[in-house]
Structure formats: structure tokens, C-alpha cells
C-alpha positions as CSV (number, residue, x, y, z in Angstrom):
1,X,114.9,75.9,235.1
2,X,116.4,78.8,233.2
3,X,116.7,80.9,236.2
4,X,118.8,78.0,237.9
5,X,121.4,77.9,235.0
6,X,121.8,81.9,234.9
7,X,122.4,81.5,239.0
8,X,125.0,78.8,238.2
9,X,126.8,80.4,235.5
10,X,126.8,83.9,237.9
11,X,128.3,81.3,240.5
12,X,130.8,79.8,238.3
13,X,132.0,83.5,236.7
14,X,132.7,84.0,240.6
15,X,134.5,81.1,240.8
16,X,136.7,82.1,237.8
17,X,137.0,85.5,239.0
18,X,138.2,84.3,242.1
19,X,141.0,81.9,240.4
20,X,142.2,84.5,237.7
21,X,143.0,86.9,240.7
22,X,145.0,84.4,242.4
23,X,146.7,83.3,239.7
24,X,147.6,87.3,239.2
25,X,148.6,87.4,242.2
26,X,150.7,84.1,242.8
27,X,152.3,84.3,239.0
28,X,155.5,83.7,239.2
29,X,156.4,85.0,235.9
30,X,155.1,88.3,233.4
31,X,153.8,85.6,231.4
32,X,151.6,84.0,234.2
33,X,150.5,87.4,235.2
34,X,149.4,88.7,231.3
35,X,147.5,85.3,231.3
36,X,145.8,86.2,234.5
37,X,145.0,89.5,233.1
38,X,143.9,88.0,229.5
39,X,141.6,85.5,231.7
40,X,139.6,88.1,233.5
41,X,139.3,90.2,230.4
42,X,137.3,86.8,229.0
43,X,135.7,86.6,232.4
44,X,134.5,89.9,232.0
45,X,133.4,89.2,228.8
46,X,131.0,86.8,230.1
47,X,129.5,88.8,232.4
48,X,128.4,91.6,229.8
49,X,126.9,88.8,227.8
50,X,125.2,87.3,230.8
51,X,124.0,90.7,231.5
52,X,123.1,91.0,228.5
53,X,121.2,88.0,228.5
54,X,119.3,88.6,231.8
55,X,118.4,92.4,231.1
56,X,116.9,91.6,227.4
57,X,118.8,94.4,225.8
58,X,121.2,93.0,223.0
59,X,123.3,96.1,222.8
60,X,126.0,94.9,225.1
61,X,126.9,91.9,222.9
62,X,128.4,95.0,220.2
63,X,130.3,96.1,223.4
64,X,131.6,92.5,224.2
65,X,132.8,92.3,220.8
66,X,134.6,94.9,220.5
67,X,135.8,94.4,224.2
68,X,136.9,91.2,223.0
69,X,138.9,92.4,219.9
70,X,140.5,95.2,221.9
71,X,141.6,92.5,224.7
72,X,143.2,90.2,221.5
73,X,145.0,93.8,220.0
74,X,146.7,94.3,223.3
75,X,147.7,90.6,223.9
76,X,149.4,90.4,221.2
77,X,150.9,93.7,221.7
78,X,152.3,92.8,224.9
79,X,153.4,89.8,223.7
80,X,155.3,91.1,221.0
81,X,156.6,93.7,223.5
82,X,158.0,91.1,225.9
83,X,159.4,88.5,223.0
84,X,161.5,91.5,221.3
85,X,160.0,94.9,221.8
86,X,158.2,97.4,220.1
């Protein structure tokens, strides 16, 4: 049973993937295509705790952390860029 939800989540994450990219790619605006970018960095973030998960070795949840931090840090940078500039 556990191996059938780790398949499905793997198969969803694809699914995401796959939606984030066209969304990057069809964005009509900077905005659409910074949340496009934001949305595979939390994609991304799944997958190293899924792998994390599946391999046994809790090491990569410190990197997703800090992954996740770094992706917030330059949201808001860019944000903050596009609203008035650094």
C-alpha cells in the first residue's frame, strides 16, 4: 500500500511539473512567469523530500529547508525588484 502512494505522488509531481512548465511558458505576464518559476521550486522541493523518504536517509530534508528559504529570499527579492526596484 505504501509503495502505491509513493508511485502516485511520483505521478502527480510529474503532473505538476508538467503544468508549471506550461504555465512558464504560456505566461503572459513577469508575474505569471515568477509564479511558474516559484511553483517548480516547491515542486522540486517535493521531490527531495520524496527522495528523501524513499532512500531512508533524512539529510536531504536540511537541504529542502534551506532550498525552501533560499526560494522565499529571492521571491520576495524579485518582487520587490519588479514593484519599485532595488
Amino acid at each position: 500500500m505504501a509503495d502505491a502512494i509513493l508511485i502516485l505522488a511520483g505521478a502527480l509531481l510529474f503532473f505538476a511539473i508538467a503544468f508549471a512548465v506550461l504555465r512558464l511558458i504560456l505566461g503572459n505576464t513577469v508575474v505569471d512567469r515568477i509564479a511558474a518559476i516559484d511553483l517548480l521550486t516547491v515542486i522540486s522541493i517535493s521531490m527531495i523530500v520524496l527522495y528523501a523518504h524513499i532512500a531512508g536517509r533524512f539529510i536531504y530534508l536540511d537541504v529542502a529547508l534551506v532550498y525552501g528559504v533560499l526560494s522565499f529570499l529571492a521571491v520576495v527579492a524579485t518582487a520587490r525588484y519588479l514593484e519599485r526596484g532595488l
